[in-house]
C-alpha positions in Angstrom: -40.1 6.8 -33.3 -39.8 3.2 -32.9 -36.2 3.3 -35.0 -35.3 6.0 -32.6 -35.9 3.7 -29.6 -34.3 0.7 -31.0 -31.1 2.7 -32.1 -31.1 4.5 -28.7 -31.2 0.7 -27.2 -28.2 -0.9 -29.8 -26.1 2.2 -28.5 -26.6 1.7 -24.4 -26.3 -2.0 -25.2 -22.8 -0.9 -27.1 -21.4 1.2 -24.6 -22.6 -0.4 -21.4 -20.7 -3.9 -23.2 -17.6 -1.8 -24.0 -17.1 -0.1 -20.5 -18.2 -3.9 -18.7 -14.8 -4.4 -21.1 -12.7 -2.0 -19.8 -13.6 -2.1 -16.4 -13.2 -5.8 -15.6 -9.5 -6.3 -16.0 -8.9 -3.2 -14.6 -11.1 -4.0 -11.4 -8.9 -7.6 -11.3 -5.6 -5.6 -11.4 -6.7 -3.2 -8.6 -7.5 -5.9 -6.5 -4.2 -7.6 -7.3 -2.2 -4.8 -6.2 -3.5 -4.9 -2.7 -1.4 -8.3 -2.3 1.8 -7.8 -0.5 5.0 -8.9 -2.2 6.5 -12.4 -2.4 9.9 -11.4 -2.2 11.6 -8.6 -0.8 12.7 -6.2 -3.0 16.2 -6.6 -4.5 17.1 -3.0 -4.0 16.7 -3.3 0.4 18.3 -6.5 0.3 21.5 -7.6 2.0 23.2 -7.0 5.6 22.3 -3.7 7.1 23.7 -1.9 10.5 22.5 0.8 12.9 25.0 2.3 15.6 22.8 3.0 18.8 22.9 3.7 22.6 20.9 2.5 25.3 22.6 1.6 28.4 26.0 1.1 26.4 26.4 1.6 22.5 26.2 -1.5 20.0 24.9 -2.6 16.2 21.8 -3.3 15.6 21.8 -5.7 12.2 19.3 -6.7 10.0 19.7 -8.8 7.2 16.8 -9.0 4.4 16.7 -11.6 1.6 14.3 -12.5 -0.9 11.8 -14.4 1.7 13.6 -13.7 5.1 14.3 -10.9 7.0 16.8 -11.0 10.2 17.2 -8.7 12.7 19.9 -8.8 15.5 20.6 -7.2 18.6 16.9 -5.0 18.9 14.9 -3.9 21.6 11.0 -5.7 22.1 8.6 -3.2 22.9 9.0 -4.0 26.4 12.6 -2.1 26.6 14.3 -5.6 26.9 17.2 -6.3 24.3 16.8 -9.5 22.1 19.4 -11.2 20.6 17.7 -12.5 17.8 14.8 -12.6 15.5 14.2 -14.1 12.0 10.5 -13.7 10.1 9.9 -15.4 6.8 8.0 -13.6 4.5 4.3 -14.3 3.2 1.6 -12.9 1.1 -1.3 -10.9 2.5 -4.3 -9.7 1.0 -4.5 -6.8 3.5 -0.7 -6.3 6.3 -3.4 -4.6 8.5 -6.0 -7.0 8.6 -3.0 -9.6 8.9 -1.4 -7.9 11.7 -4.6 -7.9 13.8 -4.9 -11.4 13.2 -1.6 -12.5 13.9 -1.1 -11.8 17.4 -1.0 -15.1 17.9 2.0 -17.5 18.2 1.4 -19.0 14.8 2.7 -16.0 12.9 5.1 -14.8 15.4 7.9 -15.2 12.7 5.6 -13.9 10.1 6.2 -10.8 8.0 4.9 -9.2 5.0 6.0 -6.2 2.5 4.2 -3.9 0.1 5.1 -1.4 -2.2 3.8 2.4 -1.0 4.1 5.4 -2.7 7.1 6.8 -3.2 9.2 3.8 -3.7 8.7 2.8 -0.2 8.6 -0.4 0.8 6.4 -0.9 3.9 7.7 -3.9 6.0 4.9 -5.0 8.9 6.8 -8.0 11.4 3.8 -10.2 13.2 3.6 -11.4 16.7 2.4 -9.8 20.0 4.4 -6.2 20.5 6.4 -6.8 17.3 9.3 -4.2 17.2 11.5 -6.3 15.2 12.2 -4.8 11.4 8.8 -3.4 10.6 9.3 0.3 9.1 8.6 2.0 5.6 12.1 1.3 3.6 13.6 3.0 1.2 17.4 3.1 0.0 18.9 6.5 -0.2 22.7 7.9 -1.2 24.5 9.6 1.0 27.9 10.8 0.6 30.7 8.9 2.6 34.6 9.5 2.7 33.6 11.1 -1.0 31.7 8.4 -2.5 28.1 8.0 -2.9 27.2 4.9 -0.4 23.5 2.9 -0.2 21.7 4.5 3.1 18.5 1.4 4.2 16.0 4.9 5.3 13.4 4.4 7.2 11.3 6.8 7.1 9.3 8.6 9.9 5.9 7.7 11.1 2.9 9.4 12.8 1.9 8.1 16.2 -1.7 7.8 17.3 -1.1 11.1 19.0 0.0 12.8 16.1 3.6 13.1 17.0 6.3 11.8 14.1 8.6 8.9 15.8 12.0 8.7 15.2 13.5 6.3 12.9 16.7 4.1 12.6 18.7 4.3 9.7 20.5 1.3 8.6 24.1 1.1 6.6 25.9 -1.1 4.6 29.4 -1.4 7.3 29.4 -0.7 11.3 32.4 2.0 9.9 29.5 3.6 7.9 27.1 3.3 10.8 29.2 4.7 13.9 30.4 7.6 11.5 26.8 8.9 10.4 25.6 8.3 13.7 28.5 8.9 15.9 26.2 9.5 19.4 24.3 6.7 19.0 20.9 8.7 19.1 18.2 7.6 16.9 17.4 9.7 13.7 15.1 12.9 13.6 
């Protein structure tokens, strides 16, 4: 009986010490996923334009690069256009702990990125009322003057009330821009 026992104990002891083995990298690796990206990724990088209308058409530009992100001619959440707005990119452990802790002017040129499903890439700009770049990116193909061209999509997000916002696509020329969105009018 006592064999039984002591057998019982060197196979608990065994498997408790080979799942303690499995488990711990695979616990540190979880955890290290949760840490936005350092760089943006190389596929949404470059100079990007939107054709839009509000009180007169223009382009809206952003330009991404591995640790900056620029955005030109956009509209604060306050309706008021800006000219200008650059954010360098940092870590986080967590964008929306970050973004609730960054309302102040010390991040206001902060921004961080993440990889979501999908092949997203989730793009969060800091600062009070930020409206500048953030969106879930993706690059698309569409099919311009019969060739495949690179389409920045960002894709379409649920409000607090439930109601899917529209979103601005970005392309790689203003010719590209104005012909895919000849009215001006924001994506549905």
């Amino acid at each position: 009986m006592k064999m039984n026992h002591i057998l019982g104990a060197a196979i608990v002891a065994t498997t408790l010490g080979a799942t303690a083995a499995v488990t711990g990298p695979a616990t540190v690796q979880a955890q290290a996923a949760k840490v936005s990206l350092a760089a943006f990724p190389q596929s949404i990088r470059g100079t990007w334009y939107h054709y839009e209308e509000n009180d007169g058409y223009y382009y809206k530009t952003m330009t991404i690069g591995a640790k900056k992100m620029t955005v030109k001619n956009y509209f604060d959440a306050f309706g008021k256009k800006q000219v200008k707005w650059t954010g360098t990119l940092h870590t986080t452990k967590n964008q929306d702990d970050e973004f609730r802790q960054g309302l102040g002017n010390k991040k206001s040129h902060w921004t961080s990125a993440k990889s979501v499903k999908d092949g997203y890439t989730k793009v969060v700009a800091y600062g009070m009322f930020a409206t500048n770049g953030g969106g879930t990116y993706k690059v698309i193909h569409k099919t311009y003057k019969g060739k495949s061209v690179k389409v920045l999509y960002n894709k379409r997000i649920v409000n607090s009330y439930g109601q899917k916002k529209l979103a601005d696509h970005y392309y790689q020329t203003k010719a590209q821009a104005k012909f895919f969105n000849p009215v001006g009018a924001l994506h549905k």
